[in-house]
C-alpha positions as CSV (number, residue, x, y, z in Angstrom):
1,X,-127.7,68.7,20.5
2,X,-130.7,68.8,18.0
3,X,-130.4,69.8,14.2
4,X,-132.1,72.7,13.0
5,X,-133.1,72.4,9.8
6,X,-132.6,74.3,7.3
7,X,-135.3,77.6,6.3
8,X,-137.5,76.9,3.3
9,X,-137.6,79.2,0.2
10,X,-141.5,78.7,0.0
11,X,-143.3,77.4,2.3
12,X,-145.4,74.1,1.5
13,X,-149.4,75.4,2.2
14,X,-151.0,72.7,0.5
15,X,-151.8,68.9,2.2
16,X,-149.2,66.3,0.3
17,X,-150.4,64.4,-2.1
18,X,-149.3,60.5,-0.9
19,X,-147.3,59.5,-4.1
20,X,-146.1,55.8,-2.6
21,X,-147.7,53.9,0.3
22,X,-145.9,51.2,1.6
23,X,-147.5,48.9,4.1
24,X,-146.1,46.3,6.8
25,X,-143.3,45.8,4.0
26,X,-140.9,42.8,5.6
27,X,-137.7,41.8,3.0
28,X,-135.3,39.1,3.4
29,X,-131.6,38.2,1.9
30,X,-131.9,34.1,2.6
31,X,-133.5,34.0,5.9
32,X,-132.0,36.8,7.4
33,X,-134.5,39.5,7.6
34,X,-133.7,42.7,6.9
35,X,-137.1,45.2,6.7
36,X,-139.4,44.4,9.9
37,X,-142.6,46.0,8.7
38,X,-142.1,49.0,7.4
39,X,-145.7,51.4,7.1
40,X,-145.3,54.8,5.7
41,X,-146.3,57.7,3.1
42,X,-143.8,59.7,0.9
43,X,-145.5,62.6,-0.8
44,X,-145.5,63.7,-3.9
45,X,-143.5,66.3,-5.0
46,X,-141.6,66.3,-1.6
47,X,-138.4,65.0,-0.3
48,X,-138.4,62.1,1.9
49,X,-134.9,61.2,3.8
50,X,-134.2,57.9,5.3
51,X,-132.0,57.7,8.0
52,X,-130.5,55.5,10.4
53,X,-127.0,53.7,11.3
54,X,-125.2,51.1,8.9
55,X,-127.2,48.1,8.1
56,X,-130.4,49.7,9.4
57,X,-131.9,48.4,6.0
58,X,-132.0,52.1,5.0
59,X,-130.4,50.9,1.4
60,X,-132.8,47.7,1.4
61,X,-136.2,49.9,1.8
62,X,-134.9,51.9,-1.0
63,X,-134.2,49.1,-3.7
64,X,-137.7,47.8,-2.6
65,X,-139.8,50.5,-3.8
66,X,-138.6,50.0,-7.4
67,X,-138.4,46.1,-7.3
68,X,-134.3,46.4,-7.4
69,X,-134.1,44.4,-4.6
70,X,-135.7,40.8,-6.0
71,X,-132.5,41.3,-8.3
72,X,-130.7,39.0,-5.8
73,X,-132.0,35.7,-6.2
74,X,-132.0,35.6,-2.3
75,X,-133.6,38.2,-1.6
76,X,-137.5,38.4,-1.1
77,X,-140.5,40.8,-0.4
78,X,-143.9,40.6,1.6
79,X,-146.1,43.0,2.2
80,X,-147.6,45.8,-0.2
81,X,-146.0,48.8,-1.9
82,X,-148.6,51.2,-3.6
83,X,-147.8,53.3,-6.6
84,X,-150.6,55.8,-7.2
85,X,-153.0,53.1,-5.5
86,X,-151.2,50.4,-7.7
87,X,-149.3,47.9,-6.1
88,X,-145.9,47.5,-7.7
89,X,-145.6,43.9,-7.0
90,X,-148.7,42.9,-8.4
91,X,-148.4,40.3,-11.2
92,X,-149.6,42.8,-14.1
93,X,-147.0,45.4,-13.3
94,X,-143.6,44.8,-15.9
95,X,-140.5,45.9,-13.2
96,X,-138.9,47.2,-16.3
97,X,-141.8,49.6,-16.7
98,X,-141.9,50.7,-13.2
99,X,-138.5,51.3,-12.7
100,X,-138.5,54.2,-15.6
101,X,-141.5,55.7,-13.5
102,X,-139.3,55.1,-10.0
103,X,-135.6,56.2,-11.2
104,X,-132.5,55.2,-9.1
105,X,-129.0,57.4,-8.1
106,X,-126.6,55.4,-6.5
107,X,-124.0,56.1,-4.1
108,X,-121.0,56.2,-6.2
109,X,-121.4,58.2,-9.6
110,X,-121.5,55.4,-12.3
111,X,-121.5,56.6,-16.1
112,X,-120.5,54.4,-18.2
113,X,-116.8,54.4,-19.3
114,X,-116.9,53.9,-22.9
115,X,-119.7,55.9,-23.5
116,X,-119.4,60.0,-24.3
117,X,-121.4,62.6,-22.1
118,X,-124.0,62.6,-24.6
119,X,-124.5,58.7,-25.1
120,X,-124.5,58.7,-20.8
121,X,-127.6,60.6,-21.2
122,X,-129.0,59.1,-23.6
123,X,-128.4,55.5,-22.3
124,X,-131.4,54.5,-20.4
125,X,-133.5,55.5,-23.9
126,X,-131.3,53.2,-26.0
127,X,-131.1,50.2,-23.5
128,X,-135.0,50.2,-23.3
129,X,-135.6,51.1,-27.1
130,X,-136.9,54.1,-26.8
131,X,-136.9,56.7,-28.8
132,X,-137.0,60.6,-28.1
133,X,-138.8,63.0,-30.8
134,X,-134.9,65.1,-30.7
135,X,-131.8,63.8,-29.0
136,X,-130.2,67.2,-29.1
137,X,-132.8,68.7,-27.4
138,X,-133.6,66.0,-24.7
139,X,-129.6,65.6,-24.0
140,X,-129.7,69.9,-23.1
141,X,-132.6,70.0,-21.5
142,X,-132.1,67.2,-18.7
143,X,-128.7,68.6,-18.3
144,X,-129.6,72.0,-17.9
145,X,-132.3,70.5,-15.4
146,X,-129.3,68.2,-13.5
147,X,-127.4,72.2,-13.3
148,X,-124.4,70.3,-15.7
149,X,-124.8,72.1,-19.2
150,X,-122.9,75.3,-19.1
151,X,-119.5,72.6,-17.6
152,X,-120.1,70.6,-20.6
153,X,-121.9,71.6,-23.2
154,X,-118.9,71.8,-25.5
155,X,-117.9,68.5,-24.8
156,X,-120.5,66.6,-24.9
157,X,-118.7,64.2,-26.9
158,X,-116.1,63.5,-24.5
159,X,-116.1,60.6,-22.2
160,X,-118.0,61.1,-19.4
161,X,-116.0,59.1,-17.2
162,X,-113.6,62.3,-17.4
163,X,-115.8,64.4,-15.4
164,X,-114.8,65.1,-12.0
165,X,-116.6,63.0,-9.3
166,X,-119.5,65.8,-8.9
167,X,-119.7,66.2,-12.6
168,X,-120.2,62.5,-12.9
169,X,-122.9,62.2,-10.4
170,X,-124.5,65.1,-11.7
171,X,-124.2,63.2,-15.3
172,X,-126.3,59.9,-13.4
173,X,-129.1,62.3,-12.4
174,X,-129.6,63.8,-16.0
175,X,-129.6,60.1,-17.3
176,X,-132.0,59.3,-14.9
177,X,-134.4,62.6,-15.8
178,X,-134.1,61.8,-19.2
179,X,-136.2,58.6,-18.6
180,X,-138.8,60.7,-17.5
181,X,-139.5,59.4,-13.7
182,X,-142.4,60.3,-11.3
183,X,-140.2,59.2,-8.6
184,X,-136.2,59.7,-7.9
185,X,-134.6,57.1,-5.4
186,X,-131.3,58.3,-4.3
187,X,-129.4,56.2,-2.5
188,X,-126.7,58.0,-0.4
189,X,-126.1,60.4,-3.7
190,X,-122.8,62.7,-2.2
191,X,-121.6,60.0,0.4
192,X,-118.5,59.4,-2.1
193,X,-118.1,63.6,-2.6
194,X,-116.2,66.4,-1.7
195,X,-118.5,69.5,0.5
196,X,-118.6,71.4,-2.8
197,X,-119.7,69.0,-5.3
198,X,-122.0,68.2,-1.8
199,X,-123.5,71.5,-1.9
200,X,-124.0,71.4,-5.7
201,X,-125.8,68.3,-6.0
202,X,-128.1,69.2,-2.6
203,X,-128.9,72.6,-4.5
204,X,-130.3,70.3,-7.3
205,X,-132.2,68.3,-5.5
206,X,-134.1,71.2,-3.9
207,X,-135.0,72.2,-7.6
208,X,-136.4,69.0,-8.9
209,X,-138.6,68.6,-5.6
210,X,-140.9,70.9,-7.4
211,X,-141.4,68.3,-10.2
212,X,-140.2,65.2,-9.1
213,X,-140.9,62.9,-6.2
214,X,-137.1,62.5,-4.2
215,X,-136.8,59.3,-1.8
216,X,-133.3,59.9,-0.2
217,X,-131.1,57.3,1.3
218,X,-128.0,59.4,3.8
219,X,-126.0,58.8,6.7
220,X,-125.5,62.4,7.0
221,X,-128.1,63.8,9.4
222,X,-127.4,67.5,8.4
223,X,-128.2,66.7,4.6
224,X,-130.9,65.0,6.0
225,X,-132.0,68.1,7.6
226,X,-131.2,70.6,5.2
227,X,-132.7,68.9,1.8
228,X,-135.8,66.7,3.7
229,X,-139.2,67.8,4.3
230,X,-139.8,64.4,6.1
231,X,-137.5,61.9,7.6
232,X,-137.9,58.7,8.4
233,X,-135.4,56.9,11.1
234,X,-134.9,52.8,10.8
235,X,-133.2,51.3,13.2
236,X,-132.4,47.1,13.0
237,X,-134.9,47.1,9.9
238,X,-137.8,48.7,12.1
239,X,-139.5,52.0,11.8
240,X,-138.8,53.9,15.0
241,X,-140.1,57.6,13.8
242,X,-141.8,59.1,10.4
243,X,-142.4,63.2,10.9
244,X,-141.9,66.2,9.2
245,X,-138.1,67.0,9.2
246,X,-138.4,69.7,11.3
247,X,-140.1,67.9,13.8
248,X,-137.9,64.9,14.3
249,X,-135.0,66.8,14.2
250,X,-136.1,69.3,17.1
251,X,-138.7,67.6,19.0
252,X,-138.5,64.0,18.1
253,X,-141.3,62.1,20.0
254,X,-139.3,58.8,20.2
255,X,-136.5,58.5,22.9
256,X,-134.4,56.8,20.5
257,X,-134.7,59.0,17.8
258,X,-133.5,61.9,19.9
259,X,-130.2,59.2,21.1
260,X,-129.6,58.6,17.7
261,X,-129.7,62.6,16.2
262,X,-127.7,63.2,19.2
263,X,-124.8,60.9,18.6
264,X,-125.5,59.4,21.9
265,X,-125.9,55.7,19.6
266,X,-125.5,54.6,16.2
């Protein structure tokens, strides 16, 4: 049985805008290789879901795109990854630089314990020395932005490890808008949430896709389908289908693609 996605509230006229180009992109932890070549475009201001079964190199692809994954000293990269026609692995570009422009979400909500809700916000800024024209302002605005404000805005001195799980992860995205990205990698955002923080954090992300450029790492094919406008499927570190999500999802042009959408592998 296919997945229908879900209806649009506007519907996208214009051609996309290719934001990042990646091209025949291999990576390696030791000598096990774990990306096989990957060759595809994620639009601007549009949502791009990856997809696939566990150890796909789903995760992998992801941490590439901002140079998270040369973090492991075994790890390794070939091939080129273009940033507005720039590629992020060339020798000028500073990976501290490029990972403000290319944000990161990770899978379990992770504000920092002994910081309030307002120094988790602010946190990115102070680690990198930078400074913000008004705090105040910058700490409502991104939370307002991550749909958090009106939960906490009369605790913003509280810790924000005391928010529930939802809040928290809600918490991570307004840190991460607060560095002011082009690009937001989330990497399996509501995997560690209940259906109604789920919901909440889904309804967010089809906001900022009119402002922000949202790579998506899930193992849930219906979030894939209702937040996506195109997926891509990886399967053993290969590419096996890019399309529009409504496409691969109800007439996927790859045999495997439709085995894997229909449960009937992976």
């Amino acid at each position: 049985m296919k997945l229908t996605p879900k209806p649009r509230d506007e519907v996208l006229d214009e051609a996309p805008v290719t934001k990042i180009a990646t091209d025949g992109v291999r990576a390696w932890f030791g000598s096990t290789e774990v990306l096989k070549g990957i060759s595809l475009a994620i639009y601007q201001q549009r949502v791009t879901a990856i997809i696939g079964p566990s150890g796909c190199g789903k995760s992998t692809f992801l941490r590439c795109l901002n140079r998270m994954h040369e973090i492991n000293p075994a790890a390794r990269v070939a091939g080129r990854i273009l940033l507005d026609d720039v590629d992020v692995y060339g020798k000028d570009v500073n990976p501290a630089r490029l990972r403000r422009r290319v944000g990161m979400v990770f899978q379990r909500p992770n504000p920092f314990p002994t910081m309030s809700i307002q120094e988790n916000v602010l946190a990115g800024l102070t680690l990198t020395s930078t400074s913000s024209a008004d705090n105040d302002a910058l700490v409502q605005s991104v939370l307002q932005r991550a749909a958090l404000w009106d939960e906490v805005k009369d605790r913003l001195k509280k810790p924000g490890h005391d928010l529930s799980g939802g809040q928290q992860q809600r918490l991570c995205i307004a840190r991460c808008l607060a560095m002011a990205p082009e690009v937001i990698l989330m990497d399996e955002p509501c995997s560690a949430l209940d259906p109604i923080a789920t919901s909440k954090v889904e309804e967010l992300i089809h906001e900022l896709r009119k402002d922000f450029t949202i790579v998506i790492v899930t193992h849930n094919m219906q979030q894939a389908a209702r937040v996506s406008d195109h997926t891509a499927f990886l399967f053993t570190g290969e590419l096996v289908e890019y399309s529009p999500t409504d496409q691969l999802f109800t007439k996927p042009a790859q045999r495997r693609t439709e085995d894997y959408i229909s449960g009937r592998f992976g």
